[in-house]
C-alpha positions as CSV (number, residue, x, y, z in Angstrom):
1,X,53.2,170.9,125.0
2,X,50.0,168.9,123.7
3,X,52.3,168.4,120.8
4,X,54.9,166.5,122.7
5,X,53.0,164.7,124.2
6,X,51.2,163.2,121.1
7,X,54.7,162.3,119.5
8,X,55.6,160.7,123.0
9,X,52.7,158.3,122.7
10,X,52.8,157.6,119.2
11,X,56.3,156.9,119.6
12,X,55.7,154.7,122.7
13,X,53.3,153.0,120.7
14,X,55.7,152.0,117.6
15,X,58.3,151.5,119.8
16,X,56.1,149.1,122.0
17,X,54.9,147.1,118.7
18,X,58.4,146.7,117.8
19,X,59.2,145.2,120.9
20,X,55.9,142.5,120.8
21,X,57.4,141.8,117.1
22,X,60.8,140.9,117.7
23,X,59.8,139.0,120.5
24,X,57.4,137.0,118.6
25,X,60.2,136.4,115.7
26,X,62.4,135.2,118.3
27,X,60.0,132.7,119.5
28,X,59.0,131.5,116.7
29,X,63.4,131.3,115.0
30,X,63.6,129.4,118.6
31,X,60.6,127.2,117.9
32,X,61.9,126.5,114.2
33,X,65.5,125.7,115.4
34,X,64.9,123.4,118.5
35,X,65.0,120.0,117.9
36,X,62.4,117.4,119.3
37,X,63.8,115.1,121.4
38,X,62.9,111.6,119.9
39,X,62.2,108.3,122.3
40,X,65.0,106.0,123.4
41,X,64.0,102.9,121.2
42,X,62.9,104.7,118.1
43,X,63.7,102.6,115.2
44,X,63.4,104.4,111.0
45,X,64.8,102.5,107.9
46,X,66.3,105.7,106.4
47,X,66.7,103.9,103.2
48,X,69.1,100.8,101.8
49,X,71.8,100.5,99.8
50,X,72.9,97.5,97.7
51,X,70.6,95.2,99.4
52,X,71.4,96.9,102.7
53,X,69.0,98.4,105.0
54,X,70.4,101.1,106.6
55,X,68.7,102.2,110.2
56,X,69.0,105.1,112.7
57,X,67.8,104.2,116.4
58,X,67.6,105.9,119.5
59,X,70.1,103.6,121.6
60,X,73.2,103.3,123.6
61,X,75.9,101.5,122.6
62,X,75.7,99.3,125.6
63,X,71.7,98.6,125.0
64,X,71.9,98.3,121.3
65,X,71.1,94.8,119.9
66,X,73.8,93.6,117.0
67,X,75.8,90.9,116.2
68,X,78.9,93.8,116.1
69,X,78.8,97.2,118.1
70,X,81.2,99.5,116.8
71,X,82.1,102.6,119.3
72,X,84.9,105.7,118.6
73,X,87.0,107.2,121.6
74,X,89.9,109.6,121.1
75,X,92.9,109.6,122.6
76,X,93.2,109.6,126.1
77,X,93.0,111.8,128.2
78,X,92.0,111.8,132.3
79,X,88.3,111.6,132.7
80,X,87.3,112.7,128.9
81,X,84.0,110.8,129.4
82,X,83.0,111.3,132.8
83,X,83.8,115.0,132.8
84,X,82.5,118.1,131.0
85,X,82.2,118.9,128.3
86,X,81.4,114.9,127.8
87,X,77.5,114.9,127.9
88,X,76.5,113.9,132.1
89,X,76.5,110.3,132.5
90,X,72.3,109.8,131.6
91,X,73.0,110.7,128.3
92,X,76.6,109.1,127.7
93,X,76.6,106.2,125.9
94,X,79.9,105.5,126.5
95,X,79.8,106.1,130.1
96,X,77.2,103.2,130.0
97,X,79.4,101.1,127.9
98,X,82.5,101.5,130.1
99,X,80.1,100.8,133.4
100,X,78.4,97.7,131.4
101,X,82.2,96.1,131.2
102,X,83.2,97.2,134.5
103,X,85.3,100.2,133.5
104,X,86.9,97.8,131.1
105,X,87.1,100.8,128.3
106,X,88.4,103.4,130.8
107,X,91.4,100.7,132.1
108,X,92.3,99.9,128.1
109,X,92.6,103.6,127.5
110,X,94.5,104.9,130.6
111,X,97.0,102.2,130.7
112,X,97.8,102.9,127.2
113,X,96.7,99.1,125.7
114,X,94.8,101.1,123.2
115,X,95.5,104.4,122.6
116,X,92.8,105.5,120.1
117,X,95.1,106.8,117.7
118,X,93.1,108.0,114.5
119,X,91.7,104.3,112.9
120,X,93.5,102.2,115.4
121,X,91.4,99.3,116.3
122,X,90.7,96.9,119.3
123,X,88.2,94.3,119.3
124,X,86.8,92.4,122.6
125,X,84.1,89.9,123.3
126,X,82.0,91.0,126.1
127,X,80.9,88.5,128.7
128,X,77.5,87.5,128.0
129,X,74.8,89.8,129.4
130,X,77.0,92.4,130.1
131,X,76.4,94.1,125.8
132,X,73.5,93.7,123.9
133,X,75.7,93.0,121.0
134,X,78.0,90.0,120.8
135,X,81.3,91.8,120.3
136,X,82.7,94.8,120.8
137,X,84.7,97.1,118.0
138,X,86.7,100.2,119.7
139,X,88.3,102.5,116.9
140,X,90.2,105.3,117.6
141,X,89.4,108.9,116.5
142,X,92.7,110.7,117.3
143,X,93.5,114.0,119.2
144,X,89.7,115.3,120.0
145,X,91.4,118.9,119.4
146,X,92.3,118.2,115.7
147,X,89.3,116.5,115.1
148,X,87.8,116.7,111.3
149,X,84.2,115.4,110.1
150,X,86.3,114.0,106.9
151,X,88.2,111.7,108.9
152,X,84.3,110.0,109.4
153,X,84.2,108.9,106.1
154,X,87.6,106.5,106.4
155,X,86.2,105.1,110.2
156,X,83.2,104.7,108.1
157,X,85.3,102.4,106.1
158,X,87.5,100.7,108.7
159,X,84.1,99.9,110.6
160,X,82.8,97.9,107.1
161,X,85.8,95.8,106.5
162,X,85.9,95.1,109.8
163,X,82.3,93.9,110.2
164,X,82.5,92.0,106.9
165,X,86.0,90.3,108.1
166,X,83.7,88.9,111.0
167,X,81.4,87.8,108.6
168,X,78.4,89.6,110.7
169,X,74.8,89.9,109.6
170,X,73.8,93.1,112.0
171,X,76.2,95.5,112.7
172,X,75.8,98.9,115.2
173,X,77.7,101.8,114.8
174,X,78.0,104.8,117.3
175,X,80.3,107.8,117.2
176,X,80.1,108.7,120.3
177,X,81.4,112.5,119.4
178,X,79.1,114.5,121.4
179,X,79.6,112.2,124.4
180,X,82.5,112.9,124.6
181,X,81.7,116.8,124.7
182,X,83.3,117.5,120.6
183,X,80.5,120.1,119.0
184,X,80.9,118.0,115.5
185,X,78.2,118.6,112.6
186,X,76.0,115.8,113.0
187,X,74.2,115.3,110.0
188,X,77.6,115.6,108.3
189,X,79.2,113.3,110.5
190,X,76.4,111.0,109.8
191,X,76.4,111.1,106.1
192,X,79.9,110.6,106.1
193,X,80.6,107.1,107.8
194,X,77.7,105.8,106.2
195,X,79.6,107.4,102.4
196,X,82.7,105.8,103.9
197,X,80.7,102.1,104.5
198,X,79.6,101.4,101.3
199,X,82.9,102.8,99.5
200,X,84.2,99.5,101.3
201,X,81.2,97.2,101.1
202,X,81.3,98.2,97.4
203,X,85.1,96.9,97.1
204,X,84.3,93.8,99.3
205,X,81.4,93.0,96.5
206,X,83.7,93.4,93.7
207,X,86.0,91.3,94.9
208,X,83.6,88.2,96.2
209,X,82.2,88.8,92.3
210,X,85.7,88.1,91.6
211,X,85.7,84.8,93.5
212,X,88.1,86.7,96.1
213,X,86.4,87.3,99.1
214,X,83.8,85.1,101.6
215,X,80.2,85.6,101.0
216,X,79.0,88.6,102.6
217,X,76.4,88.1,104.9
218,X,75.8,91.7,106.1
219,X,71.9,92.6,106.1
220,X,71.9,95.7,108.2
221,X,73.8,98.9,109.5
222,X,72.4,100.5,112.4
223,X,73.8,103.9,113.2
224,X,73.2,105.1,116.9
225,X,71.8,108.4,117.8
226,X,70.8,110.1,120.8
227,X,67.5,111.5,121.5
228,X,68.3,115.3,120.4
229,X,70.1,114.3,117.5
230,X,68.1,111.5,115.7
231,X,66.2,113.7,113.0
232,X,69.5,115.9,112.7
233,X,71.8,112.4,112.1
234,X,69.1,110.7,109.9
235,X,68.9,113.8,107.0
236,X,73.0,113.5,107.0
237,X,71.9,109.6,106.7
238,X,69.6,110.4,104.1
239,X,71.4,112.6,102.0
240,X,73.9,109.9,102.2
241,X,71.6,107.2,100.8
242,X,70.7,109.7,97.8
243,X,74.2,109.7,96.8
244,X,75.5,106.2,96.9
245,X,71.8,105.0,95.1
246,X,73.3,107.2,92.3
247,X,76.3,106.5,91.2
């Protein structure tokens, strides 16, 4: 009987340390994992490329300063940004964007004037003080259902020749993905519009060298982040940088 008893508490005692140990490992994995939320208005040069500084910030589309803001919405469908899955309205750039012109973006969308088909493009000049920026650049992501972090890389691209076609010196670039409630890789997504930039800044510079172009005048890309997902977005940024100062 003694016996027992002595394996009962020695067993209650291992059994007990096990449990103080996983819980420890899981605090400390949760600890490891969670990301800081960074302050609306934090600004960090993440690098330049070719001359261009290239800079993450903690901003709305609708708050962002820039001489072109460039925002991505998929195709329609009824309430995709005001309903979940689309992150609640405090944290939705694009909710703030759409409210900012007066549900302008919603009534584009809905009527079928743009339908965000995958790179299709609509440009509008807000009236002043309702932006930050001085124009606006929609460009469509597609179905949200089908949706593919490579397809990043040629809205990255559209986005440049865009910005360089309006001959801007700052330009403001958001994805607006998880706004609209689409669990995309971040730090992928991040590396790859700024990949798919410079692959058309690079063939803009080749042909002004060639006396075919305008002068660029582009100084700076800003890529938009939200507060979770600033330190996630800037090592895709990063990583992106690496490879482009490479080549």
């Amino acid at each position: 009987m003694q016996n027992s008893i002595s394996k009962y508490i020695s067993w209650s005692k291992t059994m007990f340390t096990a449990l103080i140990l996983t819980a420890s490992t899981t605090t400390f994995i949760s600890a490891q994992t969670a990301e800081t939320k960074t302050a609306i208005g934090t600004s960090k040069i993440w690098g330049t490329v070719d001359g261009v500084s290239v800079v993450g910030l903690v901003q709305g589309p609708s708050a962002a300063v820039a001489d072109l803001q460039i925002a991505c919405v998929f195709e329609y469908t009824d309430g995709d940004i005001f309903n979940p899955p689309a992150l609640p309205k405090e944290l939705n750039g694009m909710v703030h964007l759409d409210d900012a012109l007066k549900g302008a973006v919603t009534e584009v969308r809905k009527t079928g004037k743009f339908k965000g088909h995958a790179l299709e493009t609509l440009l509008i000049a807000p009236p002043k003080g309702s932006l930050s920026s001085k124009k606006l650049l929609l460009i469509g992501l597609g179905n949200r259902n089908s949706f593919d972090a490579e397809l990043m890389k040629e809205v990255g691209s559209v986005a440049m020749r865009e910005a360089l076609k309006l001959q801007v010196k700052t330009v403001s670039f958001a994805s607006d993905i998880k706004d609209a409630g689409i669990d995309s890789p971040t730090a992928l997504v991040a590396e790859n519009v700024v990949l798919g930039a410079f692959d058309a800044y690079r063939t803009q510079t080749y042909l002004n060298a060639q006396h075919l172009s305008d002068k660029i005048k582009l100084q700076k890309l800003i890529l938009l982040a939200g507060p979770s997902f600033f330190t996630v977005a800037g090592g895709g940024i990063k990583d992106a940088i690496s490879k482009l100062n490479n080549k």
